[in-house]
PARO-514941 format. One record per residue (C-alpha): x, y, z. Coordinates in steps of 0.001 Angstrom, whole numbers, padded with zeros to 6 digits, always signed. Example, Ala and Ser with C-alpha at 12.3 -4.5 7.8 and 13.67 -1.06 7.14 Angstrom:
2
+012300-004500+007800/+013670-001060+007140/
END
This chain:
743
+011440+005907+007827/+010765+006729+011706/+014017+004964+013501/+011996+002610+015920/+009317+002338+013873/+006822+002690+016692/+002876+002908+015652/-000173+003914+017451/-002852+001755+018481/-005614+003240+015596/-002834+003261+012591/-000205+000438+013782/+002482-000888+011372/+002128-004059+010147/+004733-006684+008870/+005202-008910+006100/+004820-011946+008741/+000903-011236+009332/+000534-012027+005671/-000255-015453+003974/-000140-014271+000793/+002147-012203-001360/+001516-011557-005182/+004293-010703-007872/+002512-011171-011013/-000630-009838-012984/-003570-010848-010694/-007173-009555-009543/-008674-010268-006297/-012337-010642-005251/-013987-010763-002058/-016336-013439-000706/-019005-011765-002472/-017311-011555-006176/-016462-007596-005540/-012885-005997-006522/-010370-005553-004283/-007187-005235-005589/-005725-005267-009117/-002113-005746-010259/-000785-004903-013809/+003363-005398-013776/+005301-003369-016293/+002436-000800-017107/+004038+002022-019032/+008135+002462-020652/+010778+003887-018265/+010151+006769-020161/+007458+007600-018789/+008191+007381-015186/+011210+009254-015416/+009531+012367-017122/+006927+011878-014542/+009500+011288-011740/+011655+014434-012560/+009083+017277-011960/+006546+014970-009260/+009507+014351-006717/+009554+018098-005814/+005636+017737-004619/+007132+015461-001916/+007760+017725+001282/+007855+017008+004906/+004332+017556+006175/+002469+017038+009461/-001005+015967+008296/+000017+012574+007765/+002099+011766+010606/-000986+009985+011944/+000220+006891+009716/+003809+007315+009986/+004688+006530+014145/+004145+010630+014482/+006816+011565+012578/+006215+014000+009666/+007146+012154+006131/+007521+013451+002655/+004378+013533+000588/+002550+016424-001300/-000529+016530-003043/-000579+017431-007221/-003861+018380-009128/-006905+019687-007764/-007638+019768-004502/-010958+021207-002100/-009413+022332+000753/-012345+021912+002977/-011222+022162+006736/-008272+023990+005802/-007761+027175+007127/-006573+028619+003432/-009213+030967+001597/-009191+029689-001819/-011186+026258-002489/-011934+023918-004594/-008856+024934-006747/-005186+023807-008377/-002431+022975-005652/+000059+025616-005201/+002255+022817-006774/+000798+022406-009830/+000019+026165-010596/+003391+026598-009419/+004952+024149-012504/+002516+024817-014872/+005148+024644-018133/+006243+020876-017049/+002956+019376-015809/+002628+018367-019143/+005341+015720-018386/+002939+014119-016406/+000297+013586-018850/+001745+009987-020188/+001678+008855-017058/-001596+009994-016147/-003140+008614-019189/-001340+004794-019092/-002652+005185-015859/-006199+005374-016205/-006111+003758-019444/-004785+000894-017524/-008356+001086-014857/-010636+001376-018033/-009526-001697-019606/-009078-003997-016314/-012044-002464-014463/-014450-000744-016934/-017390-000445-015075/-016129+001291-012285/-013934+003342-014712/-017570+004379-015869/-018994+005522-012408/-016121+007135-011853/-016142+009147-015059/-019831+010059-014831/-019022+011471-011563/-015592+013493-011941/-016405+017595-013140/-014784+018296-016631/-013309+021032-015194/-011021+018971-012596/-009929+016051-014815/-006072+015625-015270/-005279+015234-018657/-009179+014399-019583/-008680+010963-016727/-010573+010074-014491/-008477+011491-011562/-008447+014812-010300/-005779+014349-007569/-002274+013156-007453/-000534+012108-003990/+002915+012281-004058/+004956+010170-001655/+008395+009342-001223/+010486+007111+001043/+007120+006921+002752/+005987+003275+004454/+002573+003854+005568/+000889+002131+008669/-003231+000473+008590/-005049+002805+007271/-008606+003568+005201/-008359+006347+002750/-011231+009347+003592/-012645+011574+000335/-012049+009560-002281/-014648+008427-004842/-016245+005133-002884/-018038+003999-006391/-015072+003663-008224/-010924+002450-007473/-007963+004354-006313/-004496+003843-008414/-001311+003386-007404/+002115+003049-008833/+005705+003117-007697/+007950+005616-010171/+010913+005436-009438/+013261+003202-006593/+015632+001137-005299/+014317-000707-002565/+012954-004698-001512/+009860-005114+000679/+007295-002350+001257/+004915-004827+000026/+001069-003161-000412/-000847-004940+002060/-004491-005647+002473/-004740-006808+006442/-008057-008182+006626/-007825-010041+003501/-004189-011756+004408/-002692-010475+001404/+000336-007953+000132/+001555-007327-003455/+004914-006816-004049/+004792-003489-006063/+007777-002254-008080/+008651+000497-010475/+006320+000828-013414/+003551-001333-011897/+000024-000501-011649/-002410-001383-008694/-006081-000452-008672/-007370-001254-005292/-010311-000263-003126/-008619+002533-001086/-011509+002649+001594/-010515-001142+003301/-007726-001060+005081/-004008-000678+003633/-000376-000477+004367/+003172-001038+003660/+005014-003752+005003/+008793-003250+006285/+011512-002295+004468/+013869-005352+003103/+016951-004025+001876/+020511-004074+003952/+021788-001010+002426/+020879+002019+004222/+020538+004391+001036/+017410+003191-000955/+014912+005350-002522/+011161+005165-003578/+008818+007501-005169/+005225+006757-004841/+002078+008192-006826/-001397+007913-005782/-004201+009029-008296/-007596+009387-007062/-010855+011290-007498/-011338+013662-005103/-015309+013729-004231/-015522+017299-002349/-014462+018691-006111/-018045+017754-007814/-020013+018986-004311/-022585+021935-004660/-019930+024545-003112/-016697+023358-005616/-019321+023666-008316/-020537+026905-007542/-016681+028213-006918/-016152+026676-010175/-019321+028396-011856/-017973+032456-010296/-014471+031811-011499/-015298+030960-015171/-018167+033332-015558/-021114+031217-014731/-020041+029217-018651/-022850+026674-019324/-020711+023469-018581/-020922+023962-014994/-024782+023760-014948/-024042+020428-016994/-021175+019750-015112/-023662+019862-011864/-026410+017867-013420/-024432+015116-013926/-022384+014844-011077/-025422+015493-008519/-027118+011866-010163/-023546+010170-010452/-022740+010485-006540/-026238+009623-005720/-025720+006478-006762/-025677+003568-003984/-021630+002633-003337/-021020-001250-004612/-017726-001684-003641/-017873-000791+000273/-018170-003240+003144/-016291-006155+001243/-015998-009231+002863/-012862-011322+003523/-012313-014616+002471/-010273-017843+002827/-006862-017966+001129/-004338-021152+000422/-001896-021738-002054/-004843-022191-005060/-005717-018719-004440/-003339-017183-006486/-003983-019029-009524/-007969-017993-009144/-007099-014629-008971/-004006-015189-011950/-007131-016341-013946/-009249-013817-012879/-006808-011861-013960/-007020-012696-017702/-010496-013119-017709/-010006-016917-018733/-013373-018211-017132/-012542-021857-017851/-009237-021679-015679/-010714-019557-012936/-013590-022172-012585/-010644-025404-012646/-009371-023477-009474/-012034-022328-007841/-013372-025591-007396/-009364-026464-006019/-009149-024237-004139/-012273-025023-002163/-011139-028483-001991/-007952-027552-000339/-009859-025618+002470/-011614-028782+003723/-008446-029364+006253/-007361-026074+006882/-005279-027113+009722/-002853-028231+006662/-002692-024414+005814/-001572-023198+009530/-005041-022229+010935/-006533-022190+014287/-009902-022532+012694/-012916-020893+010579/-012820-017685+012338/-011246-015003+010056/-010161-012921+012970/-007387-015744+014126/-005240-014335+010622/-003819-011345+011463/-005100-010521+015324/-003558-006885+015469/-006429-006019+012525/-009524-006668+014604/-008074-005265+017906/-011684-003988+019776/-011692-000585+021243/-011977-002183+024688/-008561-003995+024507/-007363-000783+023646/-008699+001455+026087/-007834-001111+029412/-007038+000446+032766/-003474+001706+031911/-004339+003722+029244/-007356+004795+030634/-004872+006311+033840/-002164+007411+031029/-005377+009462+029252/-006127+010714+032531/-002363+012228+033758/-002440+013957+030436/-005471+015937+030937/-004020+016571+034028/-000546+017206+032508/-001627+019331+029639/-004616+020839+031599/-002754+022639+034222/+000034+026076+034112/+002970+024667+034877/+005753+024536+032005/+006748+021068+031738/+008208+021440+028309/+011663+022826+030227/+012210+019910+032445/+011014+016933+030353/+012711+014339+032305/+010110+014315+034836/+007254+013167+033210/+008871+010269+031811/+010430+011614+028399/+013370+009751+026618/+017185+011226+026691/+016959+011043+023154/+014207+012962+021939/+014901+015665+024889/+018783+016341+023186/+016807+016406+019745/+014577+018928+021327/+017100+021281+022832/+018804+020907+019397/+015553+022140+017010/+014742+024681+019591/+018231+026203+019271/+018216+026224+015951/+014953+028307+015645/+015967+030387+018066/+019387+031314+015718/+017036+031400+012545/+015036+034161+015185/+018274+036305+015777/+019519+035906+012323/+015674+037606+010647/+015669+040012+014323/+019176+041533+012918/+017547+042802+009786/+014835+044717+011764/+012003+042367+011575/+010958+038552+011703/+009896+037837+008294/+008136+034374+008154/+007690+032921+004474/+006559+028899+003632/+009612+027763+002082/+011924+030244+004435/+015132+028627+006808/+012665+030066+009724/+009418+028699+008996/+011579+025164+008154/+013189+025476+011189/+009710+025703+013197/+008004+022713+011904/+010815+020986+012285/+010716+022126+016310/+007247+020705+016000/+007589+017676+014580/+009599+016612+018030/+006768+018008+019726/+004799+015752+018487/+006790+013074+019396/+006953+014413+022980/+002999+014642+023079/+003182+011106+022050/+005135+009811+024494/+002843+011606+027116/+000175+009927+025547/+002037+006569+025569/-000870+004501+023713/-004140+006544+025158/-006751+007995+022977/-006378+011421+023095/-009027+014230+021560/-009024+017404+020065/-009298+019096+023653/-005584+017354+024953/-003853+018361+021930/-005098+021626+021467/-004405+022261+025201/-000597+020491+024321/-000111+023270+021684/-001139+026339+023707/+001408+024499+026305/+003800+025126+023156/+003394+027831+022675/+003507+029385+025702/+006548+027898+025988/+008234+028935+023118/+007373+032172+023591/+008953+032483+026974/+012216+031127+025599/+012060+033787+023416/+011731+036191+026018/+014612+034344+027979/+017121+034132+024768/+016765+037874+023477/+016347+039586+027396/+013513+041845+025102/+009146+041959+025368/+008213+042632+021738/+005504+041922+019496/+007316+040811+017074/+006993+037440+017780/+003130+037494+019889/+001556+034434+021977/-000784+035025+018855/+001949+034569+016097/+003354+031284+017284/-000125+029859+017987/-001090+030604+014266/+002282+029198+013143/+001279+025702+015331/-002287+025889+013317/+000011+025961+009618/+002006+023654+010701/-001136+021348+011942/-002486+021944+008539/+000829+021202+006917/+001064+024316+005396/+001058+027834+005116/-001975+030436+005430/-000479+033433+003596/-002048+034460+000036/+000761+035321-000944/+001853+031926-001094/-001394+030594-002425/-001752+030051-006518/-005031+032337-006693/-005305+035645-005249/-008376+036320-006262/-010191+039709-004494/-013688+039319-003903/-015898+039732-007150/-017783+042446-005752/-015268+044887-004581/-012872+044447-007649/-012534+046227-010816/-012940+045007-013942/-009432+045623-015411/-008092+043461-012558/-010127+040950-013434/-009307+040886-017050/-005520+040958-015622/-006590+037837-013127/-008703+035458-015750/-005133+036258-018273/-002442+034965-015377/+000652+033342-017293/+000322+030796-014298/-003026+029759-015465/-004741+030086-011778/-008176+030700-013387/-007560+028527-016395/-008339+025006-015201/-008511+023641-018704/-004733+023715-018514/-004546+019493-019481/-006140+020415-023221/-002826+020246-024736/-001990+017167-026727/+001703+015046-025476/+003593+014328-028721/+004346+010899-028519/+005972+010136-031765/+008543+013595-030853/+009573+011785-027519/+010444+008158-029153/+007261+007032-026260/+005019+004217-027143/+001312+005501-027433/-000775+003831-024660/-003300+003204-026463/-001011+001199-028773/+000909-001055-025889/-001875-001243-023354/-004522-002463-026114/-002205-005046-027306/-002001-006337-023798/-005820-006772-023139/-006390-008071-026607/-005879-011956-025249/-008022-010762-022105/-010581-009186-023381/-010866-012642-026309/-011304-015009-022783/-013927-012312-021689/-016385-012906-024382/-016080-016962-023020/-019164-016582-020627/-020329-020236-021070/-021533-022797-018295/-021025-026026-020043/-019903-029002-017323/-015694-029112-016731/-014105-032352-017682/-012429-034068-014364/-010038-032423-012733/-006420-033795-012394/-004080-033448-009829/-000154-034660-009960/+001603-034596-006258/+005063-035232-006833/+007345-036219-003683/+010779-035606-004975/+012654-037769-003008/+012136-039104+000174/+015203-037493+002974/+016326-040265+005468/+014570-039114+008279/+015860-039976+012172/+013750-042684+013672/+013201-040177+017034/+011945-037793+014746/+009411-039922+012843/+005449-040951+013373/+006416-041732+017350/+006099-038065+018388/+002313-037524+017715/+002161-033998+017400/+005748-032922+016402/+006728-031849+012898/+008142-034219+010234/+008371-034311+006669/+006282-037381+006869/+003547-036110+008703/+003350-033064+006516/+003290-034891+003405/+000423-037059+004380/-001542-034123+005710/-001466-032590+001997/-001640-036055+000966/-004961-036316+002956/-006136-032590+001722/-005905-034011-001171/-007817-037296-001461/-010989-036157+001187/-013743-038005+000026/-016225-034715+001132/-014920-032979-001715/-017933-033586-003647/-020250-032875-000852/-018558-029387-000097/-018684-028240-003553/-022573-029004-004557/-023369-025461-003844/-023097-024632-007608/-024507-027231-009722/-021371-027383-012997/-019134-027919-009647/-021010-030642-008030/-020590-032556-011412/-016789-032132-011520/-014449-034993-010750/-011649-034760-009154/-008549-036935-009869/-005255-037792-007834/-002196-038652-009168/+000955-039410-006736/+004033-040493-007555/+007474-040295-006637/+010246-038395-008290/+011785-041480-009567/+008967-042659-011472/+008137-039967-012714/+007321-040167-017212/+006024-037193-018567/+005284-038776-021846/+002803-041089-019976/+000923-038300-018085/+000603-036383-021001/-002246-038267-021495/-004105-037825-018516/-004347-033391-019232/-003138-032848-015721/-004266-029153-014338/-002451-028788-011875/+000882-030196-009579/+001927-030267-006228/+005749-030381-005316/+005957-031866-002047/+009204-030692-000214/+011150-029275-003095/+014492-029426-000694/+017953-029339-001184/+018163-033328-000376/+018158-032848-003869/+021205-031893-006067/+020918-028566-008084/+021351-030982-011521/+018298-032973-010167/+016172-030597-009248/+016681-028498-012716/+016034-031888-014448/+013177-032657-012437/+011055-029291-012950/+012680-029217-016478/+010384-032294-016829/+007173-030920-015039/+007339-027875-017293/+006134-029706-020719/+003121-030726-018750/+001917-027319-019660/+000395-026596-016079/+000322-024445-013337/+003231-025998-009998/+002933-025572-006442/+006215-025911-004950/+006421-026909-001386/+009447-025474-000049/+011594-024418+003245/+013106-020869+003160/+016493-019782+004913/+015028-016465+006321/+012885-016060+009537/+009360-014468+008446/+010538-011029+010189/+014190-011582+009243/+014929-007836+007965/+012852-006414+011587/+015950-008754+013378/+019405-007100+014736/+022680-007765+012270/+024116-009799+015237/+020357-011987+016057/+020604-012537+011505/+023625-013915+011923/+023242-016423+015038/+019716-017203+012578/+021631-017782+009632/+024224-020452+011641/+021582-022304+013391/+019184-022274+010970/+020974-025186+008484/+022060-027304+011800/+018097-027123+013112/+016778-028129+009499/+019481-031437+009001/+018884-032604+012548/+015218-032909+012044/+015113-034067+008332/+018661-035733+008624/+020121-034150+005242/+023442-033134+005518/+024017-029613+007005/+026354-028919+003676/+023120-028423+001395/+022064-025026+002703/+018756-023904+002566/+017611-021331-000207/+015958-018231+000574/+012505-016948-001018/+014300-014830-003608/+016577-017532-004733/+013812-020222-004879/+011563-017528-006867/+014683-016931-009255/+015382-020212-009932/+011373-020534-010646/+011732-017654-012961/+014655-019009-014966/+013620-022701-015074/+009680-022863-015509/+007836-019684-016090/+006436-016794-014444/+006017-016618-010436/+002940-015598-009488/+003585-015640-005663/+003934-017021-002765/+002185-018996+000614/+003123-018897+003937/+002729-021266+006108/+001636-020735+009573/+002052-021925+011987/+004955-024672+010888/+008223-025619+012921/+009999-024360+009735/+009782-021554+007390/+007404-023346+005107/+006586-021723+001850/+004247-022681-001354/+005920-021162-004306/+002988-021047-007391/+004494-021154-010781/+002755-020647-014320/+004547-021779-017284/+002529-019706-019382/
END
């Protein structure tokens, strides 16, 4: 993770705090218009699985420049697996295997279960788009006979707002988290006010071309681990040139003219997925999506019609008002508040800066740079410069891909980076001002070669270090020798050498490599098809429910569970100020709106649906009674620790045999960026935060407030399954709507 965790303006890094929602069960989310966003299946595949995928995958992960763009400029680990095109690469071979995966051909059939939970997993919850995607995707590409054709590999890796660029727009990305021991790191959707809270051996299937990103780390511990996988269809593979390389390498064998065919009409196809549209979000939210999740049409139509009920008063929910833009701000920055005078001066002292002769890189205290990343700069330039005398000592400088030397140099430019960064300092900088920046490098480097070894060689040219800048731009290497094919061109070769080519052990020619059947039964691993079908049997029963017929009313149960003796100064007199009074008659209010009906006549089976309110106080509460009355859903209005822990386990011990889905109103001990605070500022929080919450509910300051991971434990343990979370904005406390379903 970079240190400061410092972002630029096009790919910032976003917190946990810009998010209303977070999801931790099974769920699917829809835009305004009824499109897929996001998908979440917990507990996809055995730990089995992940660890066989886990142990050959996490060597795919290396330190590579090409996506520093989303990680603050510093270079993180990821790798690609798979297929791959290579367009815009400076590496002769397309459209082929990764040097990774030709590289581990004997165990990359260790990575076949996962690969086929995977996208067994997408054909079940999504199989439409599972279809596009699979009409589109060359035979001859497929891993394992999926639907993917490229793996990403990252680890330790928290991402900043991003849109993903070449991958299949008519179909879904996948994502799941192998192996790790980490909190936070949420996935996060930014213009939809959402995150899911992914952890080992979970499957999302998301639209990877809205914006995405990780929120921060939450974990106290400074070791933690995480080991990411990203499988996607790589479009470039089924264009006219892959096919064609495709066609040469096998012989010109019939499939490819199929292969073609089908593609061609596949990605001609109009996209249906792009240009989704955001929508409102409140605590009902998640149990629409829950439902949507299981395909149970009755329940998702119950809380649709709730959930537009409770956005009548949104003001109850934190917001400043209709306009979507007013939930997370830093999302819908315009390019004019980005580019305002300073930066447009900064842009301009950098052309300057990079434009002109002078060496700036030896005296980088006068333009500004940091002592920090100059002493880390001396430091990777010295050690190059030994890795240099150690290779000049046997005669020659031998550069190889996975050599100290070559190591060594892209670690020397990863600081450079930083450096270029920090002469940037938030401008918008083009392909002119870096490339300029690098011959700057080099020409720098080169002198202090010159300056270290008192010699004038060609051993190490102005040409040689600018093409070792360009590999390490690329984030990789341009030697054959290092490539998986090395293939001579069909013309000029023989045929014996291409008899000896098409028969490599490594299998560079042989893309059919995935044919190969995994024994299941030999590795003690549950068949997919076996545990995954079992799970969608229930769904995919509620899917075949497509009926219209008119709901029966709608009941609601608020439940007030005891009522805090609150200090007369901080009661109704301050109009305006927070009180647990005034919030509980603004959801009291949300509630009982009389406009309901009025709001909802845009579909005609809602306009017919009554809506019922039921309040009563802890106290009087009698389950047996409201039995009768087939309440759908209940509010728990301030679930706080004015009540004792035997009370409050009695109380939702009672609202469980109601049989419905709870929203728990509740306060939360930690700040909504409590892990982005100093150890000394958590502390101070932690002490004042029990005195603040007593003095303006008057409880006594010995019944400490519960954090979100205790509340959603006790949740867990005492009613059912969590399915997330609401913040609330905007609040004097951390407020917090906790949704529950016991089933």
């Amino acid at each position: 993770m970079p240190e400061n965790e410092t972002s630029s303006n096009d790919h910032p890094f976003i917190n946990k705090s810009a998010f209303e929602v977070v999801f931790c069960s099974n769920f699917t989310f829809y835009d305004a218009k009824g499109r897929v966003v996001c998908s979440l299946l917990k507990n996809a595949y055995p730990k089995e699985v992940a660890s066989r995928a886990a142990k050959i995958l996490k060597h795919a992960a290396k330190r590579t420049s090409l996506r520093a763009g989303i990680y603050g400029g510093v270079s993180p680990q990821s790798g690609i697996a798979g297929y791959y095109d290579y367009f815009g690469s400076p590496v002769d071979e397309k459209c082929r295997k990764t040097s990774f995966t030709a590289d581990h051909f004997r165990k990359w059939g260790d990575v076949f279960p996962l690969v086929e939970y995977v996208n067994l997993t997408y054909q079940k919850l999504h199989p439409e788009s599972w279809k596009r995607q699979d009409a589109a995707i060359p035979d001859i590409v497929r891993i394992r006979k999926s639907v993917f054709s490229t793996l990403t590999i990252n680890e330790k890796f928290r991402t900043a707002k991003h849109k993903d660029t070449g991958d299949f727009e008519h179909g879904l990305g996948a994502m799941s988290v192998l192996q790790g021991v980490f909190g936070g790191l949420y996935l996060g959707f930014p213009d939809f006010g959402f995150c899911v809270d992914v952890q080992p051996r979970d499957v999302v299937l998301f639209n990877t071309h809205v914006f995405h990103c990780n929120t921060e780390l939450e974990h106290t511990s400074k070791v933690w681990s995480r080991i990411s996988c990203v499988f996607y269809f790589r479009t470039n593979l089924a264009s006219k040139r892959c096919l064609e390389v495709y066609r040469q390498r096998s012989g010109g064998f019939d499939a490819a003219g199929d292969t073609f065919d089908k593609c061609g009409k596949a990605l001609e196809n109009p996209s249906e997925i792009v240009g989704l549209i955001p929508r409102q979000l409140n605590p009902v939210s998640l149990l629409v999506s829950h439902s949507q999740f299981k395909c149970d049409r009755t329940s998702t139509r119950k809380f649709t019609i709730l959930e537009e009920w409770m956005e009548l008063n949104r003001a109850i929910w934190g917001r400043a008002g209709p306009d979507l833009e007013t939930r997370s701000p830093q999302c819908f920055k315009s390019q004019e508040s980005v580019l305002n005078d300073g930066t447009e001066r900064n842009c301009l002292t950098l052309k300057k800066l990079v434009g002109s002769k002078v060496d700036y890189l030896k005296s980088l205290s006068r333009i500004g740079i940091s002592p920090e990343i100059i002493k880390e700069w001396e430091e990777r330039k010295r050690s190059w410069l030994s890795h240099i005398h150690q290779s000049r000592r046997s005669g020659r400088i031998l550069w190889s891909n996975t050599g100290a030397l070559n190591q060594a140099f892209f670690a020397l430019c990863d600081v450079a980076n930083r450096i270029f960064n920090a002469i940037v300092d938030g401008a918008k900088a083009g392909k002119p001002e870096k490339s300029n920046f690098n011959m700057l490098l080099a020409v720098h480097l080169r002198a202090e070669y010159h300056r270290t070894f008192k010699v004038k060689d060609i051993q190490l040219s102005l040409k040689k270090i600018i093409v070792k800048i360009h590999d390490y731009e690329f984030g990789g290497t341009r030697y054959k020798k290092d490539m998986p094919f090395r293939q001579t061109d069909c013309s000029s070769s023989s045929s014996e050498d291409s008899a000896e080519s098409s028969l490599d052990d490594a299998g560079e020619y042989d893309y059919q490599t995935e044919d190969f059947e995994f024994d299941y039964a030999k590795h003690a691993i549950p068949h997919p098809n076996k545990i995954l079908c079992d799970t969608f049997i229930q769904r995919q029963s509620a899917h075949m429910d497509e009926s219209e017929a008119p709901l029966s009313p709608l009941t609601v149960l608020i439940v007030q569970p005891g009522s805090p003796n609150i200090p007369q100064e901080h009661n109704d007199q301050h109009d305006g100020e927070w009180s647990p009074s005034v919030e509980y008659r603004r959801l009291k209010e949300c509630f009982l709106t009389q406009q309901a009906s009025q709001h909802m006549g845009s579909r005609q089976w809602q306009s017919n649906t009554e809506v019922n309110i039921v309040e009563l106080p802890a106290e009087l509460l009698q389950i047996d009674r409201l039995r009768d009355l087939h309440v759908d859903a209940v509010v728990v209005h301030h679930a706080t620790p004015s009540l004792s822990d035997s009370e409050r386990e009695t109380l939702f011990e009672e609202l469980k045999k109601l049989d419905c889905p709870l929203i728990v109103h509740t306060f939360v001990s930690e700040d909504p960026e409590h892990y982005l605070l100093r150890p000394r500022v958590q502390e101070e929080y932690n002490c004042a935060i029990n005195a603040l919450y007593a003095k303006m509910t008057g409880i006594s300051e010995e019944k400490h407030l519960w954090s979100s991971a205790q509340w959603c434990a006790f949740f867990r343990k005492s009613v059912g399954e969590v399915i997330g979370t609401y913040s609330l904005k905007g609040a004097a406390l951390n407020d917090t709507f906790v949704v529950i379903s016991p089933y």
